[in-house]
VOGU-3710 file (C-alpha; in Angstrom, 3 decimals, decimal comma):
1> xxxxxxxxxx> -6,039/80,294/-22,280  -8,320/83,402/-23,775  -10,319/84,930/-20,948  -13,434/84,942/-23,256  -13,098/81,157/-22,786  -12,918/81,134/-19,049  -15,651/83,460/-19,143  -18,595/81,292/-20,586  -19,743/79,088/-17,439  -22,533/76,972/-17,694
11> xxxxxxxxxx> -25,603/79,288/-16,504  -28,582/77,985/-17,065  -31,105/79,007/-14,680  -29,980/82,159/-12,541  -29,233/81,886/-9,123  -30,700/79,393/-6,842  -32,601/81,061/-3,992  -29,843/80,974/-0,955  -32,279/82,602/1,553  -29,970/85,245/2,586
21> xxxxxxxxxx> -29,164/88,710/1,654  -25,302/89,383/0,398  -25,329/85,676/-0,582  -26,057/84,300/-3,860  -25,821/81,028/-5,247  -25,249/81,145/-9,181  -26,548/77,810/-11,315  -23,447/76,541/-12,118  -25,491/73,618/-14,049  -24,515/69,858/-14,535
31> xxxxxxxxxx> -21,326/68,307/-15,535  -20,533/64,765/-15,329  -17,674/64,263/-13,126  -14,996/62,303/-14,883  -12,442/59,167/-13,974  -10,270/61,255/-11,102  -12,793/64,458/-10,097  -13,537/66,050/-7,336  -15,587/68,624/-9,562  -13,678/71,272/-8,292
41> xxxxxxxxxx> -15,478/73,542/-10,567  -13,120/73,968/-13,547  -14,470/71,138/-15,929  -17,478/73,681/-15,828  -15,817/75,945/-17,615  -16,529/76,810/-21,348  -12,745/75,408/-22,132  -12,699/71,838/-20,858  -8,851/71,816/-22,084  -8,771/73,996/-18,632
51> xxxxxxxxxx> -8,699/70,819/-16,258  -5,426/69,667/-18,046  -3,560/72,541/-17,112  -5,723/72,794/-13,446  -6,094/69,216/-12,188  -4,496/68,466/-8,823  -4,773/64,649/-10,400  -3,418/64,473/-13,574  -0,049/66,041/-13,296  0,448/68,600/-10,124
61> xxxxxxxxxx> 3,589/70,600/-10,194  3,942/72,400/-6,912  7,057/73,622/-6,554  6,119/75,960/-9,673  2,833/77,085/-7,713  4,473/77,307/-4,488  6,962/79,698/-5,744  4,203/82,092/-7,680  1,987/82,090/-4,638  4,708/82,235/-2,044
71> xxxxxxxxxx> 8,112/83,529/-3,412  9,825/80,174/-3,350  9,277/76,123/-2,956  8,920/74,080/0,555  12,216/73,851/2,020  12,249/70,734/3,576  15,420/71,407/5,949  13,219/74,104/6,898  11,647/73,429/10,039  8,215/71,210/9,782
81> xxxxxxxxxx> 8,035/72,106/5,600  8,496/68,687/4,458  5,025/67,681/5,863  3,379/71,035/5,848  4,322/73,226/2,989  5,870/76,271/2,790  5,116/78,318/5,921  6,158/82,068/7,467  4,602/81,335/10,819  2,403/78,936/12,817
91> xxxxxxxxxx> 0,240/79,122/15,342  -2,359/77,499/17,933  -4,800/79,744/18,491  -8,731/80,090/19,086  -10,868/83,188/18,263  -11,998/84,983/21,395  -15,127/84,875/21,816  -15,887/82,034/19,549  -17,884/82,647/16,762  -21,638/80,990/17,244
101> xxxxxxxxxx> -22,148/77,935/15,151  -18,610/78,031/14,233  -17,473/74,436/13,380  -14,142/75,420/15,823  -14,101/78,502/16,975  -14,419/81,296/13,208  -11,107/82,217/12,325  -12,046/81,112/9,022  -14,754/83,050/8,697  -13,618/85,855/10,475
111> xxxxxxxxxx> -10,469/86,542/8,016  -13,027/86,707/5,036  -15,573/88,812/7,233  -12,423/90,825/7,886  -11,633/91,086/4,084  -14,886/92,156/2,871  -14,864/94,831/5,459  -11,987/96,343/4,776  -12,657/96,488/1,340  -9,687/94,082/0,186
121> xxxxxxxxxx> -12,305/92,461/-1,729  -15,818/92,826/-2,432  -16,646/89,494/-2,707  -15,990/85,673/-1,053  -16,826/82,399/-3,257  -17,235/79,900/-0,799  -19,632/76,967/0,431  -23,055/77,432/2,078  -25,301/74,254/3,477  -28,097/73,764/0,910
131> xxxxxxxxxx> -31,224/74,754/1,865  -32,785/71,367/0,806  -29,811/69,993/2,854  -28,188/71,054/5,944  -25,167/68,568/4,985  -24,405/69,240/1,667  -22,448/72,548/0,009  -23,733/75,001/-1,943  -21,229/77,329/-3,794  -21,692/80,746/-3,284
141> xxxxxxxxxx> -20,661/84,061/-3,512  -20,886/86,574/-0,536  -20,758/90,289/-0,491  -21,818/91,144/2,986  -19,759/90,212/6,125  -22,764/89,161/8,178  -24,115/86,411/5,561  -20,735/84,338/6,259  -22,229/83,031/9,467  -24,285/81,462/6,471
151> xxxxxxxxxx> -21,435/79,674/5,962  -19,886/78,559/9,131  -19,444/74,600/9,789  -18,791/71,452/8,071  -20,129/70,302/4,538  -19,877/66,930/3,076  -19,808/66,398/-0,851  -18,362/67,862/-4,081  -18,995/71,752/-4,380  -17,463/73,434/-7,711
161> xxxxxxxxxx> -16,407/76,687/-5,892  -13,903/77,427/-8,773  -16,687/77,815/-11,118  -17,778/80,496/-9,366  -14,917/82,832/-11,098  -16,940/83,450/-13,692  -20,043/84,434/-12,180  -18,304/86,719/-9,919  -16,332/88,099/-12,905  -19,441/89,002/-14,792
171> xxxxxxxxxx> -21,176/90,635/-11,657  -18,045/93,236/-11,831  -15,940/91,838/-8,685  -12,418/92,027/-9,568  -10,665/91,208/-6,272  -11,856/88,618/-4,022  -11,220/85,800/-1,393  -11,970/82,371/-1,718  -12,320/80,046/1,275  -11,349/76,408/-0,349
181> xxxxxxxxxx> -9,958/72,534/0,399  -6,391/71,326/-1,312  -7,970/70,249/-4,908  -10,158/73,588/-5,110  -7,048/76,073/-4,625  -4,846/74,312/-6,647  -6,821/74,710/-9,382  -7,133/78,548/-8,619  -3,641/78,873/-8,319  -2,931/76,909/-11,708
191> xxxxxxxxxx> -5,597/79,934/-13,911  -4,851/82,466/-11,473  -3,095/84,536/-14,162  -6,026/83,578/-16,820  -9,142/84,252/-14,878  -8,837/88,395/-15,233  -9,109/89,080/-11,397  -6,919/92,236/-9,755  -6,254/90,285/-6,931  -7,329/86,531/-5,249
201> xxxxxxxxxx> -7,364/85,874/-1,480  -6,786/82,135/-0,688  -7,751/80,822/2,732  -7,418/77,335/2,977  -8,872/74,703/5,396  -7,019/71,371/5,041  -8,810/68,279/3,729  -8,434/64,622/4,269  -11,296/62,709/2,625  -14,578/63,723/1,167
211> xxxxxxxxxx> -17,417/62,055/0,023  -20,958/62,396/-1,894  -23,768/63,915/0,655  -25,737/61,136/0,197  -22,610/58,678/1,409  -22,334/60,930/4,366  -26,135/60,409/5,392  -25,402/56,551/5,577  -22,677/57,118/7,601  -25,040/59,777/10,043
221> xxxxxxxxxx> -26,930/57,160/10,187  -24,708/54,225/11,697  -23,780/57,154/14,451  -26,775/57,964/15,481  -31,440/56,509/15,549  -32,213/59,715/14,790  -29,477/61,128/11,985  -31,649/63,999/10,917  -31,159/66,027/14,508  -27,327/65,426/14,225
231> xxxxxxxxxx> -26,711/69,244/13,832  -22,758/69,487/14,260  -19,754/66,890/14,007  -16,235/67,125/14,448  -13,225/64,648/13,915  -11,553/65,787/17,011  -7,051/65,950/17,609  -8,020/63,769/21,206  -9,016/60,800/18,836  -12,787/61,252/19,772
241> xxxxxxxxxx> -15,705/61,993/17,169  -18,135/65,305/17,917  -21,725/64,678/17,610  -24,289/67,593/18,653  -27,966/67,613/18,262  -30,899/70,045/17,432  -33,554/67,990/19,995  -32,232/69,562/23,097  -30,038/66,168/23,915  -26,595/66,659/24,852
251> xxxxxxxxxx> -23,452/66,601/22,976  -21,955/63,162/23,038  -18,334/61,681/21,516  -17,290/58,513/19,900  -13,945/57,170/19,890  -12,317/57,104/16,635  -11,511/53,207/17,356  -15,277/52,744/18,189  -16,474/54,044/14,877  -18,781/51,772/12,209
261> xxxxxxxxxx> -16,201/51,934/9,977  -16,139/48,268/9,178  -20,020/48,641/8,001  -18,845/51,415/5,591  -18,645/50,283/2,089  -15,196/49,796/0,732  -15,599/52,848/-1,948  -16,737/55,013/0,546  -14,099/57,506/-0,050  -13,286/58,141/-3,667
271> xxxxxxxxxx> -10,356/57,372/-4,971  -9,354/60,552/-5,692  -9,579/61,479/-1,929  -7,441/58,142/-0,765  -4,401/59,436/-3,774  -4,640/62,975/-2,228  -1,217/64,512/-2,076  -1,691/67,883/-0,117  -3,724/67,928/2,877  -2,416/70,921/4,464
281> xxxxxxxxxx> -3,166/73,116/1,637  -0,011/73,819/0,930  -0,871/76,797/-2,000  -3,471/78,318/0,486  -2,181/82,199/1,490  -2,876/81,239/4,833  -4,039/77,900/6,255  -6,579/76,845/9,196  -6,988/73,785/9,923  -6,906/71,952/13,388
291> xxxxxxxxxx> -4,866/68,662/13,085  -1,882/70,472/14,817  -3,809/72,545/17,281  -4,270/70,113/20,162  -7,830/71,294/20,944  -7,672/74,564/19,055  -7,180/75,891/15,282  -3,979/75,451/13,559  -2,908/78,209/11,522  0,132/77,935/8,875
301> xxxxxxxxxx> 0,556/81,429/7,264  2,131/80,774/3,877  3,191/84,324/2,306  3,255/88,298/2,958  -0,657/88,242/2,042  -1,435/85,634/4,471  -0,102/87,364/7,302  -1,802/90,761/6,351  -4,921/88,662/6,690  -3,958/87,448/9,929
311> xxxxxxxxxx> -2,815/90,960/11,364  -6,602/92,217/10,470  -8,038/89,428/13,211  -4,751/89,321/15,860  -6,350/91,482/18,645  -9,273/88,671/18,878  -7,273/85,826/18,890  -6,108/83,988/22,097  -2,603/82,268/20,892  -1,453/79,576/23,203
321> xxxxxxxxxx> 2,041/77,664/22,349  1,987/74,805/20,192  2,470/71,316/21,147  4,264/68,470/20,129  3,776/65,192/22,072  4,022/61,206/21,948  5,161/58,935/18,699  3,918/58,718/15,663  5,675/55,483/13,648  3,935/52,816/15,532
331> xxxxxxxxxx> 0,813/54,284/14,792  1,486/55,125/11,243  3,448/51,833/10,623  0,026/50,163/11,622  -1,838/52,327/9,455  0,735/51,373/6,719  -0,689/47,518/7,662  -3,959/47,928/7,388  -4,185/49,866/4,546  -2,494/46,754/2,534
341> xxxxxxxxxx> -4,871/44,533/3,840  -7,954/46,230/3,206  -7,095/45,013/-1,001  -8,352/48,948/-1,880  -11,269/49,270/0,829  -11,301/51,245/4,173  -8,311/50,489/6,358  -8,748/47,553/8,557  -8,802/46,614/11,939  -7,940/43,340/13,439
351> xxxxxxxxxx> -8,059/44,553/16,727  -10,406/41,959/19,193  -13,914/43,899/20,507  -12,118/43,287/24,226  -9,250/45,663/23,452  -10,941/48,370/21,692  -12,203/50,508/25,147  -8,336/49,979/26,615  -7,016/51,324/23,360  -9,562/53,888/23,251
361> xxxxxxxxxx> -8,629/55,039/26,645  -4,885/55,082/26,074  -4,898/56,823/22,727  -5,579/59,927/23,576  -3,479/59,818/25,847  -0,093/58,430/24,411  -0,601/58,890/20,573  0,713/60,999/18,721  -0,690/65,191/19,820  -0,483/68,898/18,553
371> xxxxxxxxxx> 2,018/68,854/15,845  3,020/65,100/15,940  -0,516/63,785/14,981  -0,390/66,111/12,344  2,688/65,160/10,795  1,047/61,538/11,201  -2,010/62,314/9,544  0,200/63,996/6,495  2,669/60,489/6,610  -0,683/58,298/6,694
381> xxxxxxxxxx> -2,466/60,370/3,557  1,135/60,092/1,351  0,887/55,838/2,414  -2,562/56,187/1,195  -1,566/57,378/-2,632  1,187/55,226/-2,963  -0,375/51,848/-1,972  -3,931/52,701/-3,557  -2,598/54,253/-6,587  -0,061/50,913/-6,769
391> xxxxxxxxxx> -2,982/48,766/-7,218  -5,481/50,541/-8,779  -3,762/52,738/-11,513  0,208/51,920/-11,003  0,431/53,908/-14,715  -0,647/57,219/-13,176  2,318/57,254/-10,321  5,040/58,473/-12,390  2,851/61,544/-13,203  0,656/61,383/-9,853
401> xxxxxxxxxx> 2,466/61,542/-7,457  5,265/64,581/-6,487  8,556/64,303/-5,286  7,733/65,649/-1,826  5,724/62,776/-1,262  8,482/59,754/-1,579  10,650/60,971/1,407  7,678/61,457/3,297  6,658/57,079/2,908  10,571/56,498/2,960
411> xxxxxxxxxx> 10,815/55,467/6,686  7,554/53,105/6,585  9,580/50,959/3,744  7,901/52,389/1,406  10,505/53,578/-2,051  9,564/54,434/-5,625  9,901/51,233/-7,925  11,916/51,552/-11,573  9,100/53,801/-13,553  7,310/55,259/-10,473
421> xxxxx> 9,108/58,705/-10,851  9,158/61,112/-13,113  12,565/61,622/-13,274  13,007/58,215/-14,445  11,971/59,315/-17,960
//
């Protein structure tokens, strides 16, 4: 693809004001999402043929990425690859002392703090809350280490953070980091030779399921009489749901099982999100995450460049071993269950109003923890694009859906039908 088309984003206001210094936010402009988008940022681009080549939807080939980002493919007799992606090291670990308004404790932000002032890149595209809402992401690009506390915590909606290549291109940066979810990086990985950069930094946070800001307001408020002081929240590894508050009241949890789920609608999630095939963030240089972490972050570093990033932050991290407790199948085999009965919806529960505390209480307690939740998380998400994309576009499996997902549904009794793979012609 010529660079002179990557080059022409959609710019048609300046930047919007982002209220900080060493942070701008670039008008990336409107585009229609379309069919399968998580406007990752690339159907901004002046080349819309980009998205072909780019989309983690329409045809992903990651054993090609893997092996340009990391030196070779997942290895699946390779210790935990076969759920996580290719990995040179992983650990549990927290950053001492956490970072203030951190969403975990900063490591995140820290490694791209780190980066910027070292010089390994003069600039970080990344998310930043909104100023018209706390909630929902704002793409921007930061040039000075202290604005990324800008940036710290968790944003719901679509952000396109790849589109801010070009922007950052034209203001003269030529290496830089970008902080991004699965469908984001892939994308960067697929134009990574095209977009004219020296060098690109990849941290990746895993991602699950996203949804528009305004979808994630109803939801605030089903937790919560008073949604708009709900300053922090947190899908916790002990099965419990993080709510903090601005008023001065304290910090309270839900359990997971006591969650208005039902009262969701049944599109809630995209589908898009519910076909996802890489939550871990498998082309990420390094990964944080904390769905193996057991109460702290989860890192998975991926290549040489990952760990570099790593070594810059080591003397403030406090690394604990990891864990790896309880059973995953019955759990995921129920998951398996309710996903087929939902007909395309949330996942349901037929579990009486009686049983839900006892369950609550136990879960926690003999589910699936540290690295075994996380490997049940990864087993539930590859359920999730089989079964939804079975009934709502069976055509798109063949092309949809990788070969590391199949043995990954295999032991739930779940095996690719004649047409389903893409070896079968």
């Amino acid at each position: 693809m010529p660079l002179d088309k990557l080059s022409t984003f959609v710019d048609s206001g300046g930047m919007k004001d982002s209220g900080s210094p060493g942070l701008s936010a670039p008008n990336l402009g409107g585009a229609p999402r379309r069919g399968l988008c998580t406007d990752c940022g690339v159907s901004r681009m002046g080349d819309g043929r980009a998205c072909g080549r780019a989309c983690q939807f329409i045809r992903p080939d990651y054993p090609r990425l893997e092996a340009a980002a990391h030196g070779r493919a997942a290895d699946p007799a390779r210790g935990d690859e076969a759920f996580f992606g290719p990995y040179s090291a992983m650990l549990r670990a927290r950053l001492t002392p956490p970072a203030e308004g951190a969403q975990w404790t900063g490591i995140a932000t820290a490694l791209a703090a780190a980066l910027l002032e070292a010089g390994e890149v003069t600039a970080v595209l990344t998310v930043a809350p909104d100023p018209a809402d706390r909630w929902k992401p704002l793409p921007v690009i930061v040039t000075d280490p202290a604005a990324l506390a800008r940036c710290r915590g968790m944003r719901m909606g679509y952000a396109p953070v790849v589109a801010l290549a070009g922007p950052a291109r034209t203001a003269g940066h030529r290496r830089i980091d970008i902080v991004g979810i699965p469908c984001q990086v892939y994308a960067i990985r697929a134009l990574e030779a095209d977009l004219g950069f020296e060098a690109i930094h990849v941290i990746g946070t895993p991602c699950s399921d996203n949804t528009t800001t305004e979808n994630f307001h109803r939801f605030l408020a089903l937790l919560d009489p008073r949604p708009e002081t709900i300053g922090y929240l947190e899908f916790r590894a002990d099965y419990r749901l993080e709510l903090r508050y601005d008023d001065g009241r304290p910090a309270r949890t839900i359990p997971f099982l006591r969650l208005p789920i039902s009262k969701l609608p049944g599109d809630f999630f995209p589908l898009t999100c519910r076909t996802c095939v890489d939550y871990t963030n498998r082309l990420a240089d390094i990964t944080v995450g904390y769905m193996g972490g057991d109460g702290d972050q989860w890192i998975l570093v991926r290549n040489a460049r990952g760990q570099a990033m790593l070594d810059r932050i080591a003397p403030r991290l406090a690394v604990r071993p990891l864990t790896d407790r309880g059973r995953r199948r019955g759990p995921v085999a129920g998951f398996l269950k309710n996903t087929e009965r939902a007909a395309g919806g949330l996942p349901l529960r037929g579990m009486p109003d009686w049983a839900r505390p006892i369950a609550a209480f136990l879960q926690p307690r003999i589910g699936p923890r540290g690295l075994e939740f996380a490997r049940a998380r990864v087993e539930m998400k590859a359920i999730e694009t089989v079964l939804h994309l079975r009934r709502a576009l069976p055509r798109r499996l063949k092309s949809m859906v990788p070969a590391h997902v199949w043995p990954l549904v295999a032991p739930y009794g779940l095996a690719p039908r004649p047409g389903e793979r893409r070896e079968d012609g």
